[in-house]
N, C-alpha and C positions, 0 to 999 in steps of 0.2 A: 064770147065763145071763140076760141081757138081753132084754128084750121088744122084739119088732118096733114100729116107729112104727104100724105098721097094727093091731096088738093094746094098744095103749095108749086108755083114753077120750078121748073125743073134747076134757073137760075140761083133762087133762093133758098133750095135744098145746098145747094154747092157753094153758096156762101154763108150756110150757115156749117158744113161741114169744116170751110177754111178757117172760119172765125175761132173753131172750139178747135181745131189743131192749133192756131197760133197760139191761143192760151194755154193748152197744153203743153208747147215749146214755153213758155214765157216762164210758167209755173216749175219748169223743171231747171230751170235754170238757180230755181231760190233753194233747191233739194239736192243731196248724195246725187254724184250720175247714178239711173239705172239703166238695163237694158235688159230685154226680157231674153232669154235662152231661149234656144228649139227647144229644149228638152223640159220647160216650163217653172226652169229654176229664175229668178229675176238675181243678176249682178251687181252687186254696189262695191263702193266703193271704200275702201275706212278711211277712215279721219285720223289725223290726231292733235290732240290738245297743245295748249305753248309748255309744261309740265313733262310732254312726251308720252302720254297716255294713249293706246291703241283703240278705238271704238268703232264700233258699227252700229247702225241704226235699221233695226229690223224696219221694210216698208209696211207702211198702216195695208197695204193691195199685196198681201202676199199667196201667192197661192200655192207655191210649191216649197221645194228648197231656195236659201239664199248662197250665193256664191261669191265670196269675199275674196278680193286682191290681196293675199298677203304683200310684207315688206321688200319680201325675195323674189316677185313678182310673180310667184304661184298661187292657187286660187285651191280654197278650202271650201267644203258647203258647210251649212247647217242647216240640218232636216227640219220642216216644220215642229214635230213634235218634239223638240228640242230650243225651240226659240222660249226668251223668257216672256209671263204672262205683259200684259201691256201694265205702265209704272215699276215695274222690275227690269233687274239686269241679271248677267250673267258675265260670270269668268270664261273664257274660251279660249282652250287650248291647240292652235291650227292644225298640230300636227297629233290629235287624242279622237282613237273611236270616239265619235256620239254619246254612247254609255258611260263612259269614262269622265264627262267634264263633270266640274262641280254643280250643285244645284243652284238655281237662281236664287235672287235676297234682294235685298235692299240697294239699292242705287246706291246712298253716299256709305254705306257700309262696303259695300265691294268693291269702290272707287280707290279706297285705301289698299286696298289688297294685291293690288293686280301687279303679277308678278311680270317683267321684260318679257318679252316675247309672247305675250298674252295680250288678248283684244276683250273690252268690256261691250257686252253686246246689251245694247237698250233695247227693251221692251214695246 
């Protein structure tokens, strides 16, 4: 039987607090930087391939919009309903209304596609 958090000392509450922020420092270090917005959009970061390919990696914790650094170091969102389903990607045009991109597909189908200035957003 497991002890309630309310029966554990007060010690032991605080190191297991420390324990599970270090892992969570540890684990973010192997991921895209995030950082969460006041405004509840989470930040990342793009990537790009040795090819020169633009990508973003939707976070699996997403809850609002995501806010991409573009190249030019301005920062574009993309609305949740707008993100492609999880195993799909998307074309994304930084600087195109939301309505405006193309529809999601196929990962290696779209990987061919992606025109300069365009980020392939993973699912």
């Amino acid at each position: 039987m497991r002890p309630s958090p309310d029966t554990l000392p007060r010690s032991a509450r605080r190191g297991a607090f420390i324990a599970v922020a270090l892992l969570a420092l540890a684990l973010s270090a192997c991921a895209p930087s995030l950082t969460v917005d006041v405004g509840g959009s989470v930040r990342v970061t793009a990537s790009a391939t040795s090819s020169g390919l633009l990508t973003v990696h939707v976070p699996a914790a997403r809850r609002g919009a995501i806010e991409v650094q573009d190249v030019d170091g301005r920062y574009f969102k993309i609305p949740p309903g707008h993100f492609p389903p999880p195993g799909a990607c998307r074309i994304w045009y930084p600087h195109q209304p939301p309505g405006q991109q193309p529809p999601p597909g196929a990962c290696r189908e779209l990987e061919r596609r992606v025109p300069a200035g365009a980020y392939l957003v993973y699912g």
